[in-house]
DORO-404706 format. One line per 2 residues: number of its first residue (from 1); their letters; for each residue x, y, z of C-alpha. Coordinates in steps of 0.25 Angstrom, whole numbers, padded with zeros to 4 digits. Layout:
// residues N
NUM	a	X:Y:Z  ...;
This chain:
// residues 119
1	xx	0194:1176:0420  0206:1171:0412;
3	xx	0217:1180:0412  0226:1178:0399;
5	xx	0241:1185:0399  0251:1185:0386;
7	xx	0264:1187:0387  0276:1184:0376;
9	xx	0276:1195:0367  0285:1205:0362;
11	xx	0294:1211:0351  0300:1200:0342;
13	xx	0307:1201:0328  0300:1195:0317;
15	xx	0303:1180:0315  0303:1179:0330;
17	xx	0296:1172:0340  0285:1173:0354;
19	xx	0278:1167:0362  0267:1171:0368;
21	xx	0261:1165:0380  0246:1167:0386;
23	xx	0245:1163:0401  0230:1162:0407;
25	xx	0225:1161:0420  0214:1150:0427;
27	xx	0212:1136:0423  0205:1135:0410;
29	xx	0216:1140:0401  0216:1125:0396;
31	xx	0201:1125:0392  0203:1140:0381;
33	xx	0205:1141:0368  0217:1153:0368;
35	xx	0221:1162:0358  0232:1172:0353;
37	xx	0227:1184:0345  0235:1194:0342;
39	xx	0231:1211:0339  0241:1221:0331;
41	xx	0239:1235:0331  0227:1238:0322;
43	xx	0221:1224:0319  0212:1217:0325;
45	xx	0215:1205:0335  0219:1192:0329;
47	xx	0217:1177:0333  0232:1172:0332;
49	xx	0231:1157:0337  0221:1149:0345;
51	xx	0222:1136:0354  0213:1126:0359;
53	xx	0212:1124:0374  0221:1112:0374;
55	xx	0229:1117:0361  0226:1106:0352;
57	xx	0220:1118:0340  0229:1129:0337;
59	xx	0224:1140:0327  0235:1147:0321;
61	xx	0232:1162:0313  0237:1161:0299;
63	xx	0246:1172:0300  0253:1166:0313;
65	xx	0252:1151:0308  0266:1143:0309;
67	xx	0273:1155:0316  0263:1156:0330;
69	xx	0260:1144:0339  0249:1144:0348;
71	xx	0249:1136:0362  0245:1134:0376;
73	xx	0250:1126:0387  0239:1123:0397;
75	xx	0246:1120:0410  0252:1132:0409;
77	xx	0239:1140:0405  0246:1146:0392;
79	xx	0246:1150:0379  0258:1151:0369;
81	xx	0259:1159:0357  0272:1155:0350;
83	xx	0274:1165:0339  0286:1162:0328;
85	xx	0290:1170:0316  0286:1182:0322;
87	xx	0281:1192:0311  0279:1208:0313;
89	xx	0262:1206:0310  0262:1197:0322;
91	xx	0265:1210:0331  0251:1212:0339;
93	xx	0247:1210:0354  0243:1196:0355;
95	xx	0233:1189:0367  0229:1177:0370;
97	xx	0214:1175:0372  0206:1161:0377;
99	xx	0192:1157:0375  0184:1146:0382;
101	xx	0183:1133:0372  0168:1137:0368;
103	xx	0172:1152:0368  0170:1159:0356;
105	xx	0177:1172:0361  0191:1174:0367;
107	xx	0187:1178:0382  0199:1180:0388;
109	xx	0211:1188:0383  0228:1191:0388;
111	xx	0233:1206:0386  0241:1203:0374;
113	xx	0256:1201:0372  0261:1211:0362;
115	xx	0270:1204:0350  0278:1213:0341;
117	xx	0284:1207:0329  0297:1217:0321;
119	x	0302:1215:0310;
């Protein structure tokens, strides 16, 4: 079982900046497509930004495109989610997910880092 752990999140003004960062255990994190999606109170969950196993395809939300930049550093078994321009809509809890490359669902899921944008 992979085991996926967030962590970066917190209270930040508008226009500022986070990063959050997904660590997983075992040795096959380099062969998942990962994900960031994100929940705020009363809507449903949102994908935010995916990446290829090797991170040569990013997909980018229209709502966090050119201010969010999604990543991952395999030797470190890591994902990155830098997030600039921070705005108070981007508050919600955000996780990270990964799926096998033929996967058609998300199987494995972190806890959540919570993200609260002020204005």
């Amino acid at each position: 079982q992979v085991q996926l752990v967030e962590s970066g999140g917190g209270l930040v003004q508008a226009g500022g900046s986070l990063r959050l960062s997904c660590v997983a255990s075992g040795r096959t994190f380099s062969t998942y497509t990962m994900g960031w999606f994100r929940q705020a109170p009363g809507k449903e969950r949102e994908i935010v930004a995916v990446i290829n196993s090797i991170g040569s395809s990013t997909y980018h939300a229209d709502s966090v495109k050119g201010r969010f930049t999604i990543s991952r550093d395999n030797a470190k078994n890591t994902l990155y989610l830098q997030m600039n321009s921070l705005k108070p809509e981007d508050t919600a809890v955000y996780y990270c997910a990964a799926r096998t490359q033929l996967g058609t669902k998300y199987d494995y899921w972190g806890q959540g880092t919570q993200v609260t944008v002020s204005s």
